[in-house]
C-alpha positions in Angstrom: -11.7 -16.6 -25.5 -11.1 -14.1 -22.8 -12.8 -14.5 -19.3 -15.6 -12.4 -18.3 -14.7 -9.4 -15.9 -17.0 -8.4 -13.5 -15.8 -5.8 -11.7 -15.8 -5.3 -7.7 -19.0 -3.6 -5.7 -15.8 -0.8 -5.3 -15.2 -0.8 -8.9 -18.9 -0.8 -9.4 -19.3 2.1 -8.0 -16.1 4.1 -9.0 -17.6 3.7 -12.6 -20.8 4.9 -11.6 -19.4 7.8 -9.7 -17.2 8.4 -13.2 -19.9 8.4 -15.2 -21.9 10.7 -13.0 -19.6 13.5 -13.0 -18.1 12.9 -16.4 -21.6 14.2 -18.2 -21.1 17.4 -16.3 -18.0 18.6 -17.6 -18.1 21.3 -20.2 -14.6 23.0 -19.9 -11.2 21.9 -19.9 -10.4 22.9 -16.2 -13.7 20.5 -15.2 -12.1 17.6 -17.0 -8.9 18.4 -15.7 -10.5 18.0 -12.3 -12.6 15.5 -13.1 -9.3 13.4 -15.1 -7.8 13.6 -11.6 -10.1 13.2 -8.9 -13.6 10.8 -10.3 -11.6 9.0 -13.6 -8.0 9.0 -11.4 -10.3 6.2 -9.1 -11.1 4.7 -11.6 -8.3 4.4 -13.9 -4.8 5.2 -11.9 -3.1 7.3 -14.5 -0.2 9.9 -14.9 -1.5 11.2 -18.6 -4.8 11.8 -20.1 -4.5 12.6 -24.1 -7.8 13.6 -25.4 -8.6 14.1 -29.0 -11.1 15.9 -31.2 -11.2 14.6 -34.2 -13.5 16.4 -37.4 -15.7 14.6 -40.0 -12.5 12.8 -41.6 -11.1 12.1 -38.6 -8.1 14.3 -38.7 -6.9 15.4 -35.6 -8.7 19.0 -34.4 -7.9 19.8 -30.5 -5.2 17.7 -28.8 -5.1 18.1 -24.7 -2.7 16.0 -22.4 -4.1 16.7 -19.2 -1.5 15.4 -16.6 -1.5 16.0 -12.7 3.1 15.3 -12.4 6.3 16.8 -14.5 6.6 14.9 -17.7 10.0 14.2 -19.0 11.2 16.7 -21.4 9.9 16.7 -24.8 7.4 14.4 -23.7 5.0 17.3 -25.1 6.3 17.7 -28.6 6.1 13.9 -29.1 2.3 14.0 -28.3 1.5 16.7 -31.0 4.3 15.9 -33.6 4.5 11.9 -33.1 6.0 11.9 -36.9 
């Protein structure tokens, strides 16, 4: 059995602060800001792939919201994986 993680007061309120901001986003340049300022504290990351997925679950939207240069064909892996 795993231990139980409680996260930091910091932590505590990085999530809070994520959460906050997070239900105002309604276009992609808000969750681009939002992936890189409020979710970045949060969770350090280089990449963000979101996915919309329909009633079967195949793949509508893909967006890889990322904030540095990512290697060359980096891209064409993310929407072709196959």
């Amino acid at each position: 059995m795993q231990p139980v993680v409680i996260p930091s007061k910091l932590e505590q309120e990085y999530l809070l602060r994520a959460l906050e901001a997070g239900v105002r986003v309604r276009t992609l340049r808000q969750l681009f800001l939002w992936a890189q300022g409020e979710l970045q504290a949060l969770l350090p990351h280089q990449a963000l792939v979101c996915l919309r997925l329909d009633g079967g679950g195949a793949v509508r939207r893909l967006e890889c919201l990322h904030g540095a240069l990512l290697a060359p064909g980096a891209m064409a892996v993310l929407y072709d994986p196959g």
